[in-house]
C-alpha positions as a Markdown table, in Angstrom:
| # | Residue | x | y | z |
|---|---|---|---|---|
| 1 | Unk | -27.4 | 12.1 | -7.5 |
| 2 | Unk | -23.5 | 12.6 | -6.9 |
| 3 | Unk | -20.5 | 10.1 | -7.2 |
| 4 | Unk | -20.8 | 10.6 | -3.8 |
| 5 | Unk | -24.5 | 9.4 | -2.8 |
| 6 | Unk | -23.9 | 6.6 | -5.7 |
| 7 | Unk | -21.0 | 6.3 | -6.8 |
| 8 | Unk | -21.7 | 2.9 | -8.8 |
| 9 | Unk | -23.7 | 4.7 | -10.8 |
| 10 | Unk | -21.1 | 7.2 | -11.9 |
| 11 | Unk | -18.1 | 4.7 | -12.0 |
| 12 | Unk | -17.7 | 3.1 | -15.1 |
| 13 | Unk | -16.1 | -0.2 | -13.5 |
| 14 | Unk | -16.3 | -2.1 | -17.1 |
| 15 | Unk | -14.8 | 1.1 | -18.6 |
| 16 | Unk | -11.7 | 0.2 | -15.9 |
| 17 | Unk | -12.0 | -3.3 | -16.3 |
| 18 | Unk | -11.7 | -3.4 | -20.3 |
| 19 | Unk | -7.8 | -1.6 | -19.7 |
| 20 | Unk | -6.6 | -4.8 | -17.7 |
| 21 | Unk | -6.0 | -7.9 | -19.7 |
| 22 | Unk | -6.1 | -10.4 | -16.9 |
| 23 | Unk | -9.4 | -9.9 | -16.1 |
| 24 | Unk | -10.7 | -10.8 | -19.1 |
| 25 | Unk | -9.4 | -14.3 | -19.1 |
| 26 | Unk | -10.9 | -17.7 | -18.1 |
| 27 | Unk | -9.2 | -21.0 | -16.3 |
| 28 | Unk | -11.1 | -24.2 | -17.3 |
| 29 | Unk | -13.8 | -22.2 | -18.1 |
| 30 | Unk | -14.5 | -19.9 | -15.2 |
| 31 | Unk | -13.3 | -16.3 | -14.8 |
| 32 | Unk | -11.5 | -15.9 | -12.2 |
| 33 | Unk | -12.1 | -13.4 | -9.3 |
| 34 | Unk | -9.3 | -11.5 | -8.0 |
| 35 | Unk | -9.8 | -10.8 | -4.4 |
| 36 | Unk | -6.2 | -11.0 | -3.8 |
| 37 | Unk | -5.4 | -7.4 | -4.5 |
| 38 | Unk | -3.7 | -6.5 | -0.8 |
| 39 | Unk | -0.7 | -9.2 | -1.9 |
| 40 | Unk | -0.4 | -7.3 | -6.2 |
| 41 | Unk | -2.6 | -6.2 | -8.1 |
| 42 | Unk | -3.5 | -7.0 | -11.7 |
| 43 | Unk | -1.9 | -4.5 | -14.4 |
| 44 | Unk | -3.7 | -1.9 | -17.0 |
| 45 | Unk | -2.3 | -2.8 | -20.8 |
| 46 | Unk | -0.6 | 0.0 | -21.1 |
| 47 | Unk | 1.7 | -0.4 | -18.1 |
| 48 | Unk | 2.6 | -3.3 | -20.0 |
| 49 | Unk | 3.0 | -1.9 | -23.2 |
| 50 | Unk | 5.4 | 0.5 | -21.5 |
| 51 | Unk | 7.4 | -1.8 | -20.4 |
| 52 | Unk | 7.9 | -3.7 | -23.4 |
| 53 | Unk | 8.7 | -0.2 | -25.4 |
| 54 | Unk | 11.1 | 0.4 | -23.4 |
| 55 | Unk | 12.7 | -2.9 | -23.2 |
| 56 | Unk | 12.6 | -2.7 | -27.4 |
| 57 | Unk | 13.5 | 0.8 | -27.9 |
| 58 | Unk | 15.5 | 2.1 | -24.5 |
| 59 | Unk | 17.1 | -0.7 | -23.1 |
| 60 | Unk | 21.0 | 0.4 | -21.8 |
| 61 | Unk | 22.5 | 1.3 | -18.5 |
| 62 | Unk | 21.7 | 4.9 | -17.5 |
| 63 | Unk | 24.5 | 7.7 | -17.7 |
| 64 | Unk | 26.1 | 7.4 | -21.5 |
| 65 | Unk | 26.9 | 9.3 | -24.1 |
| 66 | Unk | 24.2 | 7.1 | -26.9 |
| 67 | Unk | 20.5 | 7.1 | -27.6 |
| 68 | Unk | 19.1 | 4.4 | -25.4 |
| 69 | Unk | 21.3 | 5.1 | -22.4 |
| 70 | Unk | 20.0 | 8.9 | -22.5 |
| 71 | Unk | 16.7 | 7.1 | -23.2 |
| 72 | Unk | 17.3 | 5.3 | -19.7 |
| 73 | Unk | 17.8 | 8.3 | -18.1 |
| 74 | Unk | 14.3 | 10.3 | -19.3 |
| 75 | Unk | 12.8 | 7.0 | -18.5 |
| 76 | Unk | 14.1 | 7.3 | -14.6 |
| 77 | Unk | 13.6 | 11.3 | -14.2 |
| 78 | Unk | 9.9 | 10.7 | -15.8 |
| 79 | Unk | 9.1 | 8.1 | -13.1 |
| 80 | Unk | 10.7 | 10.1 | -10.3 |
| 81 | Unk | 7.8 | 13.1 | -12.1 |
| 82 | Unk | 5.4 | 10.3 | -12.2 |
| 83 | Unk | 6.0 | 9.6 | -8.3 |
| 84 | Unk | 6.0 | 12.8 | -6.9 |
| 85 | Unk | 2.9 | 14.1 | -8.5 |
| 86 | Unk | 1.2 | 11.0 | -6.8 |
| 87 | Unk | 2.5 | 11.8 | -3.3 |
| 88 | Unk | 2.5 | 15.4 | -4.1 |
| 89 | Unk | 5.9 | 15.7 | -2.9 |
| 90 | Unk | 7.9 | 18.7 | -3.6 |
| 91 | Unk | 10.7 | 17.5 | -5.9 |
| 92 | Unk | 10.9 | 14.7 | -7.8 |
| 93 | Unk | 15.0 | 14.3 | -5.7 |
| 94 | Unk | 13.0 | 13.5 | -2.9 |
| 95 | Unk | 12.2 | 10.2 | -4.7 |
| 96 | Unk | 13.8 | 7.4 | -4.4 |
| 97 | Unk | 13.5 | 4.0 | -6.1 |
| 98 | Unk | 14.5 | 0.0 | -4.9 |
| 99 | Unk | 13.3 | -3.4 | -5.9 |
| 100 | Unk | 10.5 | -3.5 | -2.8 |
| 101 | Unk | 9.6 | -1.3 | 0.3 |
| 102 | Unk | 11.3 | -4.0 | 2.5 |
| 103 | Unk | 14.8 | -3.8 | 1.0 |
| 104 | Unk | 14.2 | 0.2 | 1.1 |
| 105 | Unk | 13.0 | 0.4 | 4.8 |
| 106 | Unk | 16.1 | -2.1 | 5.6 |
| 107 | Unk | 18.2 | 0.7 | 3.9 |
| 108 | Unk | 16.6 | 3.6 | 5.0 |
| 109 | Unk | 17.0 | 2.1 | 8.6 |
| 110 | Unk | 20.5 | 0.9 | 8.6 |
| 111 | Unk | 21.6 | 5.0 | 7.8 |
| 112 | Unk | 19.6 | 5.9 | 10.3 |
| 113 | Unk | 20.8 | 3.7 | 12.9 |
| 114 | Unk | 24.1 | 5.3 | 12.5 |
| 115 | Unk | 23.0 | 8.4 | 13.8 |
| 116 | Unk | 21.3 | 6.8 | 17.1 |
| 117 | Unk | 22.9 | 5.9 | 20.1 |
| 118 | Unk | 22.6 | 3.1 | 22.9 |
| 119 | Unk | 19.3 | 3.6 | 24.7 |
| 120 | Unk | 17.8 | 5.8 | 22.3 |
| 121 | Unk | 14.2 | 4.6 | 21.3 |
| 122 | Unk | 12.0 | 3.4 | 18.5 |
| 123 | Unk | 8.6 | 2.7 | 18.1 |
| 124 | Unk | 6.6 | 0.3 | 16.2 |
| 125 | Unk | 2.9 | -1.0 | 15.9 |
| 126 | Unk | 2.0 | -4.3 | 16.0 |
| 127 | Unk | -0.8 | -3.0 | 13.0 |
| 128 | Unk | 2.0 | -3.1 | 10.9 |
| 129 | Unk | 3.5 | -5.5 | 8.4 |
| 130 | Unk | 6.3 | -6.7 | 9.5 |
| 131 | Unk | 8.8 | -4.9 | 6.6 |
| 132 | Unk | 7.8 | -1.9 | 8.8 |
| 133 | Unk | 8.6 | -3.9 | 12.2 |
| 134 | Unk | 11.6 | -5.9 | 11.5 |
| 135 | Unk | 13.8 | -3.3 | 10.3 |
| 136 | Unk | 13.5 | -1.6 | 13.4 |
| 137 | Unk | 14.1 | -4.2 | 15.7 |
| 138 | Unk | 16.9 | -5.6 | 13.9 |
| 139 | Unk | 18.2 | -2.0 | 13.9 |
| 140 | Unk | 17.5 | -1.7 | 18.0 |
| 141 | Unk | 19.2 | -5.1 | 18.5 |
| 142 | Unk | 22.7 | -4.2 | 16.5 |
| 143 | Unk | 22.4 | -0.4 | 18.2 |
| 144 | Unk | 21.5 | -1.4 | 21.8 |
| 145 | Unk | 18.1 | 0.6 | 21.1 |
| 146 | Unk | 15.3 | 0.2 | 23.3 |
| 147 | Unk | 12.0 | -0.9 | 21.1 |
| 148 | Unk | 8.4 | 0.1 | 22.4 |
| 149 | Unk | 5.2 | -1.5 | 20.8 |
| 150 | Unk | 2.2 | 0.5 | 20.1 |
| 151 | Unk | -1.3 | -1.8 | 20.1 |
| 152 | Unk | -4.5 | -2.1 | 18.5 |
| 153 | Unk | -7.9 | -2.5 | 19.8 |
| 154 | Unk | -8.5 | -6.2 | 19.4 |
| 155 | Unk | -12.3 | -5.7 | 19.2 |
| 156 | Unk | -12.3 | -2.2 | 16.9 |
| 157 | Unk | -9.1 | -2.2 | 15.1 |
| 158 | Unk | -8.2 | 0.7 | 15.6 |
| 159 | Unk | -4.9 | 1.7 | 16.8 |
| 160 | Unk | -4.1 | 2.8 | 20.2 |
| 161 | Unk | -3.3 | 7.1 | 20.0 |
| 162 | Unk | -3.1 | 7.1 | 23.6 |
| 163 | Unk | -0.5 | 4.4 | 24.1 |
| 164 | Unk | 1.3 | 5.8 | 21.2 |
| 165 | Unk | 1.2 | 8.8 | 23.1 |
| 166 | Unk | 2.1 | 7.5 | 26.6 |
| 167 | Unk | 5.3 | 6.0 | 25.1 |
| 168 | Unk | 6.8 | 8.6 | 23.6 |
| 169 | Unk | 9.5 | 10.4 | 24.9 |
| 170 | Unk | 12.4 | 13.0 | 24.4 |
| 171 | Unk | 14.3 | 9.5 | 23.7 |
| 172 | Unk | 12.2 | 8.7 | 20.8 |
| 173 | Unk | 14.1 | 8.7 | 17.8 |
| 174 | Unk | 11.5 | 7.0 | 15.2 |
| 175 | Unk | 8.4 | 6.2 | 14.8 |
| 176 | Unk | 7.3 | 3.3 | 12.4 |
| 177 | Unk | 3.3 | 3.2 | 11.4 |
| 178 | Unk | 1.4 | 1.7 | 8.5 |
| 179 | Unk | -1.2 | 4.0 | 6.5 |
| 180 | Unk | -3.5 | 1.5 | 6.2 |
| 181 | Unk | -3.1 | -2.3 | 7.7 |
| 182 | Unk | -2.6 | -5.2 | 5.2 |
| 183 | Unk | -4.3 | -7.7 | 7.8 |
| 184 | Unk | -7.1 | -5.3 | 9.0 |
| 185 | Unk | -7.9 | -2.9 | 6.5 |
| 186 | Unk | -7.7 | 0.6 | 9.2 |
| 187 | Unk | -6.8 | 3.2 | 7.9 |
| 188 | Unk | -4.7 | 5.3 | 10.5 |
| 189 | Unk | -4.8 | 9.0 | 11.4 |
| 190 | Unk | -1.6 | 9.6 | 9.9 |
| 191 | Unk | -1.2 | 13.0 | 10.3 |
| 192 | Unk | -1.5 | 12.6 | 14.1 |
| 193 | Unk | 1.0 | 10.2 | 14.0 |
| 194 | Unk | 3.4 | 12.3 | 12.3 |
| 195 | Unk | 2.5 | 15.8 | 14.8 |
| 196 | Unk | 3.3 | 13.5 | 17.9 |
| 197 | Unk | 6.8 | 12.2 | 16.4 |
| 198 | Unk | 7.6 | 15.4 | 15.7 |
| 199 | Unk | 6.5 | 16.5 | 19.4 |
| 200 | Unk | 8.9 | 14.7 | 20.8 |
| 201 | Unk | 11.7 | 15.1 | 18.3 |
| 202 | Unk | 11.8 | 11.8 | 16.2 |
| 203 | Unk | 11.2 | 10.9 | 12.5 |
| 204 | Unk | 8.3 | 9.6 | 11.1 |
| 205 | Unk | 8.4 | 6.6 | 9.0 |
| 206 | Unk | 5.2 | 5.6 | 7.2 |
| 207 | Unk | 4.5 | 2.2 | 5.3 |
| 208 | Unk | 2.1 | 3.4 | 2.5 |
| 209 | Unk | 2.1 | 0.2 | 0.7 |
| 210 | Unk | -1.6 | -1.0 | 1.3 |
| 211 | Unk | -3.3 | 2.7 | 1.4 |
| 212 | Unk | -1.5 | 3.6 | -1.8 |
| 213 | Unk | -4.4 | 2.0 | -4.6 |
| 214 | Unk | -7.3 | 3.4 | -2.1 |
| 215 | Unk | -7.0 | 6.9 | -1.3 |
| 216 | Unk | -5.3 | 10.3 | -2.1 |
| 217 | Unk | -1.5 | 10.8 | -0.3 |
| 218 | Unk | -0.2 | 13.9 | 0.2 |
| 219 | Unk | 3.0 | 14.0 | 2.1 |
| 220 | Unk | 3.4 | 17.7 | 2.2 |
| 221 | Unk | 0.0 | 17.7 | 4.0 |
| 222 | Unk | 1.6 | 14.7 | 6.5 |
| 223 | Unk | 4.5 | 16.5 | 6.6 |
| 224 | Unk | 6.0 | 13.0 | 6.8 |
| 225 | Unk | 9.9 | 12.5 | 7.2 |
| 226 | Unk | 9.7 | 9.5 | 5.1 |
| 227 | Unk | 6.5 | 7.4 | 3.7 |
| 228 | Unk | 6.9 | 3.8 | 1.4 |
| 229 | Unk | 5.2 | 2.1 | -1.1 |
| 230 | Unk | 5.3 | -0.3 | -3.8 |
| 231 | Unk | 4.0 | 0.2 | -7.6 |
| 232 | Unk | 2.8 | -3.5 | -7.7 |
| 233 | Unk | 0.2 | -2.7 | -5.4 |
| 234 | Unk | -1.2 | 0.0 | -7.3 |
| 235 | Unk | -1.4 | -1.2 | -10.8 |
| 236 | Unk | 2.3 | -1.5 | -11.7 |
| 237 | Unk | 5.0 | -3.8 | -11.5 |
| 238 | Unk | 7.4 | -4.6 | -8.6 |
| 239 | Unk | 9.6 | -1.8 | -7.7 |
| 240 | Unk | 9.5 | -0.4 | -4.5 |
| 241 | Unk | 9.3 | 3.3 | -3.4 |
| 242 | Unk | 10.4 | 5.5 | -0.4 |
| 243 | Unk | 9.6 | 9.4 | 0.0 |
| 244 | Unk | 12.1 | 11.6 | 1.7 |
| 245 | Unk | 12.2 | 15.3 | 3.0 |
| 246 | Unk | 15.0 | 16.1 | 1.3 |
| 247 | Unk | 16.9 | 17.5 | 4.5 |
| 248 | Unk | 17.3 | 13.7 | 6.0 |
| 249 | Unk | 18.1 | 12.1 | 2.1 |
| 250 | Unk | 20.9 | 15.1 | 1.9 |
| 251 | Unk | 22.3 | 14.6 | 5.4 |
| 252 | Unk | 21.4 | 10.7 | 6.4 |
| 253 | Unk | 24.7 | 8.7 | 5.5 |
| 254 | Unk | 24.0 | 6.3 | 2.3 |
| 255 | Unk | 25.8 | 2.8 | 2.3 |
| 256 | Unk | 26.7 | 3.1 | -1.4 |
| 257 | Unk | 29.3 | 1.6 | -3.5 |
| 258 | Unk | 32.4 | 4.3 | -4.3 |
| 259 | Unk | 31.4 | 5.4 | -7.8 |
| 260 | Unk | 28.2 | 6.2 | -7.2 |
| 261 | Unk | 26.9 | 9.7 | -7.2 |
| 262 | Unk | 26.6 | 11.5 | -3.7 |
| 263 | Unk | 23.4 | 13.5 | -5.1 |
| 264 | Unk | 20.1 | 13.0 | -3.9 |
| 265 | Unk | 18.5 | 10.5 | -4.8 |
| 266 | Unk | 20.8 | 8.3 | -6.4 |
| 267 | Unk | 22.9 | 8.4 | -3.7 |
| 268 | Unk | 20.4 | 5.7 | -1.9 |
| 269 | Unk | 19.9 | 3.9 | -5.2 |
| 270 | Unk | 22.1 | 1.0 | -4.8 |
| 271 | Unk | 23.0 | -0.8 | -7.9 |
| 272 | Unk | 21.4 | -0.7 | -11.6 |
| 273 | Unk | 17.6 | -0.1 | -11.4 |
| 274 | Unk | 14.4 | -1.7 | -13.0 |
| 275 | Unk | 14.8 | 0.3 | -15.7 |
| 276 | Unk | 11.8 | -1.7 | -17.2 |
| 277 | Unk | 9.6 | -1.1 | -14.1 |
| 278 | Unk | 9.9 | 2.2 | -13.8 |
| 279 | Unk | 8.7 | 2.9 | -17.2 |
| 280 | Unk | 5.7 | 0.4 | -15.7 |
| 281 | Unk | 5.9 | 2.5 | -12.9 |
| 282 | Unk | 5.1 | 6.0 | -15.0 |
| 283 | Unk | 2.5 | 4.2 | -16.9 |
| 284 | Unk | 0.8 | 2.8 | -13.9 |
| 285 | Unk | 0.4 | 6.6 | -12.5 |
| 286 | Unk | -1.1 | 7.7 | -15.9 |
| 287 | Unk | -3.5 | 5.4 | -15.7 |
| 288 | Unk | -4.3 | 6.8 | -12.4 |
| 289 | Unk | -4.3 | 9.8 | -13.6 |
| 290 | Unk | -6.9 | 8.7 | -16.5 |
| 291 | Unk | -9.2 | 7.3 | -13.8 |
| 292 | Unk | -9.5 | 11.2 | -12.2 |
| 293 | Unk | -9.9 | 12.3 | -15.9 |
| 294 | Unk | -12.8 | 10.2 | -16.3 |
| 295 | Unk | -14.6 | 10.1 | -12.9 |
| 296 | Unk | -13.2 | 12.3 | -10.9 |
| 297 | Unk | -14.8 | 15.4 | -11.2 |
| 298 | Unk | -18.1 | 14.7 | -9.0 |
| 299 | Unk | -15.3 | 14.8 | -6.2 |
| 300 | Unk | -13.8 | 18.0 | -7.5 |
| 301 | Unk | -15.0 | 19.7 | -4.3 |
| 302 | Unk | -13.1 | 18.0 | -2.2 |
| 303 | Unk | -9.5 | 18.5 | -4.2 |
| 304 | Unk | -8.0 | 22.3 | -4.2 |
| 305 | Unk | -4.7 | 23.5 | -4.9 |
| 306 | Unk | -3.6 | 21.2 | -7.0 |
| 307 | Unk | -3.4 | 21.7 | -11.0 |
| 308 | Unk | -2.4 | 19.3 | -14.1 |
| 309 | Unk | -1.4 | 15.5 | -13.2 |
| 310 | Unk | -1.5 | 16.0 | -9.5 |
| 311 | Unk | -5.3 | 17.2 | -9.4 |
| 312 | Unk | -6.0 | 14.3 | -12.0 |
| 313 | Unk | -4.7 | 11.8 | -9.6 |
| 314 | Unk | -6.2 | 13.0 | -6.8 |
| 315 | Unk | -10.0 | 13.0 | -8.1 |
| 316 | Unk | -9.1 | 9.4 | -9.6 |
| 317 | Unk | -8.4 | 8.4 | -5.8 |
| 318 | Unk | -11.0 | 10.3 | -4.1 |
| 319 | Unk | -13.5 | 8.1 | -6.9 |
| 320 | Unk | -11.9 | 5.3 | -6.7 |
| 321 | Unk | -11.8 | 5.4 | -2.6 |
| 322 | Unk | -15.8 | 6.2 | -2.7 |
| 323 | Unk | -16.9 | 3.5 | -4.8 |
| 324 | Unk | -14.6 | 1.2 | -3.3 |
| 325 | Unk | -16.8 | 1.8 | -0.2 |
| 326 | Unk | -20.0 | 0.0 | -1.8 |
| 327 | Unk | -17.5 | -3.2 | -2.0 |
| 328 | Unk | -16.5 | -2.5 | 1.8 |
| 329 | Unk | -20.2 | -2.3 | 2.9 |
| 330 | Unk | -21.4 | -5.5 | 0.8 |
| 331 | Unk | -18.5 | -8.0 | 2.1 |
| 332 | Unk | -19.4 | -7.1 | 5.6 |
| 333 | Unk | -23.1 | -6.9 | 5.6 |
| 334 | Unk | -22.7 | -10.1 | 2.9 |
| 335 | Unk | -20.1 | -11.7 | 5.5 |
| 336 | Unk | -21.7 | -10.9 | 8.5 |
| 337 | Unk | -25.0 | -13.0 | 7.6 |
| 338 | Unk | -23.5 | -16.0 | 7.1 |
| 339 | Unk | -23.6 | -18.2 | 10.4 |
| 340 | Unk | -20.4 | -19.5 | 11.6 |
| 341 | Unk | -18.2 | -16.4 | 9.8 |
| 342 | Unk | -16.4 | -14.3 | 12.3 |
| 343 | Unk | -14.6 | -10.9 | 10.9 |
| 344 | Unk | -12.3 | -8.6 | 12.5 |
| 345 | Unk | -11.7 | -5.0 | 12.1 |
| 346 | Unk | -14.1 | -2.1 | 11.8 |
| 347 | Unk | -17.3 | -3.5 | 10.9 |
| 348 | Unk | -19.3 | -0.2 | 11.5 |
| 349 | Unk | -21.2 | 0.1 | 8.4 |
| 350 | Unk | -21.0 | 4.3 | 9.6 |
| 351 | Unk | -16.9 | 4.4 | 9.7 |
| 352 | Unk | -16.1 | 2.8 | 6.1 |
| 353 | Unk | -14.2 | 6.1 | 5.7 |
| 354 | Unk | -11.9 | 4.8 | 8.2 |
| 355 | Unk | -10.7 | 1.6 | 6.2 |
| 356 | Unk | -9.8 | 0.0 | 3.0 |
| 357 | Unk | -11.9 | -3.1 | 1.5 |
| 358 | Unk | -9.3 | -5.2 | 2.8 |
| 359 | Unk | -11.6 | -7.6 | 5.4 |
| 360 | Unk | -10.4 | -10.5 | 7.0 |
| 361 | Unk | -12.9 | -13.3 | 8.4 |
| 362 | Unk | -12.6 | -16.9 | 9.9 |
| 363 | Unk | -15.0 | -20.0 | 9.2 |
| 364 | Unk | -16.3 | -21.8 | 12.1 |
| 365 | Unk | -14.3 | -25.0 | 12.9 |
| 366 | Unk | -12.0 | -25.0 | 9.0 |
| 367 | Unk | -8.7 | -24.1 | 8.8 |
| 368 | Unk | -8.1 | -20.7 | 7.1 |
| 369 | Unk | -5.7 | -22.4 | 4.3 |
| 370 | Unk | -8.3 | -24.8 | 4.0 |
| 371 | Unk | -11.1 | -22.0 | 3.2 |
| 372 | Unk | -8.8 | -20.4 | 1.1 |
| 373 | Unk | -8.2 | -23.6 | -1.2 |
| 374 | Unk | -12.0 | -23.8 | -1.6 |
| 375 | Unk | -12.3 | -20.3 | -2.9 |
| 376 | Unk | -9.6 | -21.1 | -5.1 |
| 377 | Unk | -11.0 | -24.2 | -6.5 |
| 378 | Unk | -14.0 | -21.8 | -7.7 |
| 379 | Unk | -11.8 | -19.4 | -9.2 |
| 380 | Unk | -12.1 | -16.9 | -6.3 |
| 381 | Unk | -8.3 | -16.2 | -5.4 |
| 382 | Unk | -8.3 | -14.9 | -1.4 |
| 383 | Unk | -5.2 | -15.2 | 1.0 |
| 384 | Unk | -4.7 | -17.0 | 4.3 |
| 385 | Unk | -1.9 | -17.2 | 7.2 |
| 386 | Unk | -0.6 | -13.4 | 8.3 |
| 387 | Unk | 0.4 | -12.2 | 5.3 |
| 388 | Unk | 3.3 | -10.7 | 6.8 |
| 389 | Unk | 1.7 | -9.0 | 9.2 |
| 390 | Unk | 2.8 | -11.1 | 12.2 |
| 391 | Unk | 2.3 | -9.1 | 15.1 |
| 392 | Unk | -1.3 | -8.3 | 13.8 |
| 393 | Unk | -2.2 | -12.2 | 14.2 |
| 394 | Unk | 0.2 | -12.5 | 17.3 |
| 395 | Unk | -2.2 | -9.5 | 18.9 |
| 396 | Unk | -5.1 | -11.2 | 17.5 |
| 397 | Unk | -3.7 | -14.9 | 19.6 |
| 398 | Unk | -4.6 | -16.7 | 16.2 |
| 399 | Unk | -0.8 | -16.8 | 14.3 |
| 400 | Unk | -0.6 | -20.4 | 15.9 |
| 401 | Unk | -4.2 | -21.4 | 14.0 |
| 402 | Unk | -3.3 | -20.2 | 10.7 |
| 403 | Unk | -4.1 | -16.8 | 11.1 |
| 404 | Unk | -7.4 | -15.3 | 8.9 |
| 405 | Unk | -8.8 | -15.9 | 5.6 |
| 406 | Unk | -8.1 | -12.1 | 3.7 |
| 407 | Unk | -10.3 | -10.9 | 0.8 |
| 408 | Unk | -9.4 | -7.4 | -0.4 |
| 409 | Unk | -10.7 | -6.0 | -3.6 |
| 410 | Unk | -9.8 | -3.1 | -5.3 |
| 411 | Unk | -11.8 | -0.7 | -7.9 |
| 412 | Unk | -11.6 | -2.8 | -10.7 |
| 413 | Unk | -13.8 | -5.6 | -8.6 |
| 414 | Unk | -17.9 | -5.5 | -9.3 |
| 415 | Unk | -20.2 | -6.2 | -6.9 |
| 416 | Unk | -21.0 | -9.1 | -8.6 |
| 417 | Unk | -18.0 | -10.4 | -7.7 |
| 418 | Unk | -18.3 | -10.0 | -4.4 |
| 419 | Unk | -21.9 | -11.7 | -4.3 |
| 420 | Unk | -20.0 | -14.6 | -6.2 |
| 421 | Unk | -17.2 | -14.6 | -3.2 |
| 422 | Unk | -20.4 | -14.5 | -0.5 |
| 423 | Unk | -22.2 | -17.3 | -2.3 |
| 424 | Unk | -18.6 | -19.3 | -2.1 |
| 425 | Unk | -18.2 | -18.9 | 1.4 |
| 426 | Unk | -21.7 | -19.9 | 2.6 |
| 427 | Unk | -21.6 | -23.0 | 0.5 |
| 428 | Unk | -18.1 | -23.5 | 2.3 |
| 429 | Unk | -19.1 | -22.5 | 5.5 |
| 430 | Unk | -22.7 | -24.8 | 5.1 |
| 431 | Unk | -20.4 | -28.1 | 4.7 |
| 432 | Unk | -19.8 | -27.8 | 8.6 |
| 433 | Unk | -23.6 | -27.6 | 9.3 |
């Protein structure tokens, strides 16, 4: 039987779970579950042992003429190597590193905005979170920009191709779309997103933030003008990460302080960088990579024309994104039987392919905080509220109720877990009844 057909039987999860410390620990006696992952995920040891060596042995400003500054400086170009082998992006200038994908989008944007003028367009989803929202409004109210929103399907959650479509225009500038929703777990059809930008003449901005621990990326493939995401949602610590085509990082004007390089990429790195992090940062894409060394070659069919890292990191997403659907189709069959639990978001057991494990669900008559405390009291850490994603819960009319309870594992989770969280939430849900 393939990885395919069964992949639990060909993922080592306990092989994955013995490289991360904090999931061996216990809190008054009970381990806890961490079903948390869309807000950071937990870290492999040697992500943190790379952080610590460098802090030992490498720690200095980059740019001098002694050992640990020039130490610095392999650390930065090895996680700028690190990075575009997991986007497979061309050159490792087309990289470019912050402290989070919001401080980078509101960076990004602002150089941007200097080349728009009044009445010009932008376009954003309310799918989104809103570090891929705000920016652009904020951007449309300074330039006299005209915004247009893009919807969802309230009852699929899927996103609306044909609005998107029916608001685009020769006055389009950019278009802003998430990869995969933080709130709703759909994966978009990014690709089409990025052919009808391009139709029209504008720049396509992608928020890869929650897709980037679930599934292969390949922003040649996209052809994406730019694509974000942050290393402390796929196993590393919190530094942020934008992808440019290098044309728009070499022409786009950088707000920089004077001394700073004009180059590519550092001309959009503003200040000293996490030098720590981005060892973490390297570390946390070798582990990656380790994960396609290990499992990935039942999927081996489905990755061609890559070679070295790059093809190690996309079988080690292609098996992590296959058994991660046995966890998608047990919290929804698991979630759907319990009486009083309403979910949103694909629930077709046939289109797992088209999300991450990222569910979100309400409890009949509780408050979402409320149902999220329980969990937590039984060691099974979930999030509630919007999670950022405002428009998502303003579309769904429940931001004024506390939004949705969110569980979202990842592929160090076991489905024993996941019966654990189901058991949790009828016993929460039963107190009503």
């Amino acid at each position: 039987m393939t990885a395919t057909a069964n992949p639990e039987r060909t993922f080592d999860v306990a092989a994955v779970r013995g490289r991360f410390p904090a999931l061996n620990q216990t809190i008054d006696g009970v381990p806890p579950a961490y079903l948390d992952n869309p807000g950071g995920t937990q870290v492999p040891e040697s992500v943190i042992d790379a952080m610590r060596r460098y802090l030992i042995e490498a720690n200095a400003n980059s740019h001098g003429m002694f050992r640990t500054s020039r130490l610095t400086d392999e650390t930065i170009a090895a996680a700028r190597e690190a990075m575009a082998d997991l986007l497979n992006a061309p050159s490792p200038r087309s990289i470019v590193f912050g402290p989070n994908m919001t401080t980078l989008t509101f960076h990004i944007s602002r150089a941007i905005g200097r080349t728009l003028r009044p009445g010009d367009e932008v376009v954003v989803t309310r799918m989104d979170h809103d570090a891929n929202v705000a920016p652009w409004l904020l951007l449309a109210r300074d330039h006299d920009l005209v915004v247009r929103w893009v919807d969802f399907d309230t009852q699929t959650g899927r996103l609306d191709y044909e609005g998107m479509a029916a608001v685009l225009s020769e006055r389009t500038k950019v278009v802003a779309c998430v990869y995969a929703s933080n709130a709703l777990g759909t994966i978009n059809d990014i690709r089409r997103v990025v052919e009808m930008a391009h139709a029209v003449g504008a720049l396509a901005y992608i928020d890869a933030v929650q897709y980037a621990p679930h599934g292969p990326i390949d922003v040649q493939a996209l052809d994406v003008d730019f694509l974000a995401c942050s290393a402390y949602k796929f196993f590393g610590p919190h530094v942020g990460i934008v992808y440019g085509k290098l044309e728009h990082l070499e022409s786009l004007p950088a707000y920089k302080v004077r001394p700073a390089p004009d180059e590519v990429p550092d001309r959009w790195e503003t200040g000293t960088q996490n030098h720590e992090g981005l060892a973490g940062v390297t570390a946390a894409v070798e582990y990656l990579a380790w994960v396609g060394e290990q499992f990935g070659e039942p999927h081996a069919a489905g990755v061609r024309g890559y070679d070295g890292r790059r093809r190690a990191l996309k079988l080690g997403l292609h098996a992590i994104k296959a058994y991660e659907k046995t966890l998608s189709r047990a919290l929804i069959e698991g979630l759907q039987a319990i009486d009083g639990v309403t979910l949103r978001g694909i629930t077709d057991l046939d289109a797992l392919d088209d999300r991450v494990p990222t569910v979100v669900f309400n409890v009949e008559g509780q408050h979402p905080a409320d149902v999220a405390a329980k969990l937590g009291e039984r060691g099974i850490y979930v999030w509630d509220g919007n999670y950022y994603a405002l428009s998502v819960m303003e579309h769904l009319g429940l931001e004024d109720t506390g939004g949705m309870v969110r569980v979202g594992p990842v592929h160090y989770n076991t489905l024993e877990e996941i019966e654990r969280f189901l058991q949790a939430v009828r016993e929460v849900a039963g107190a009503n009844r």
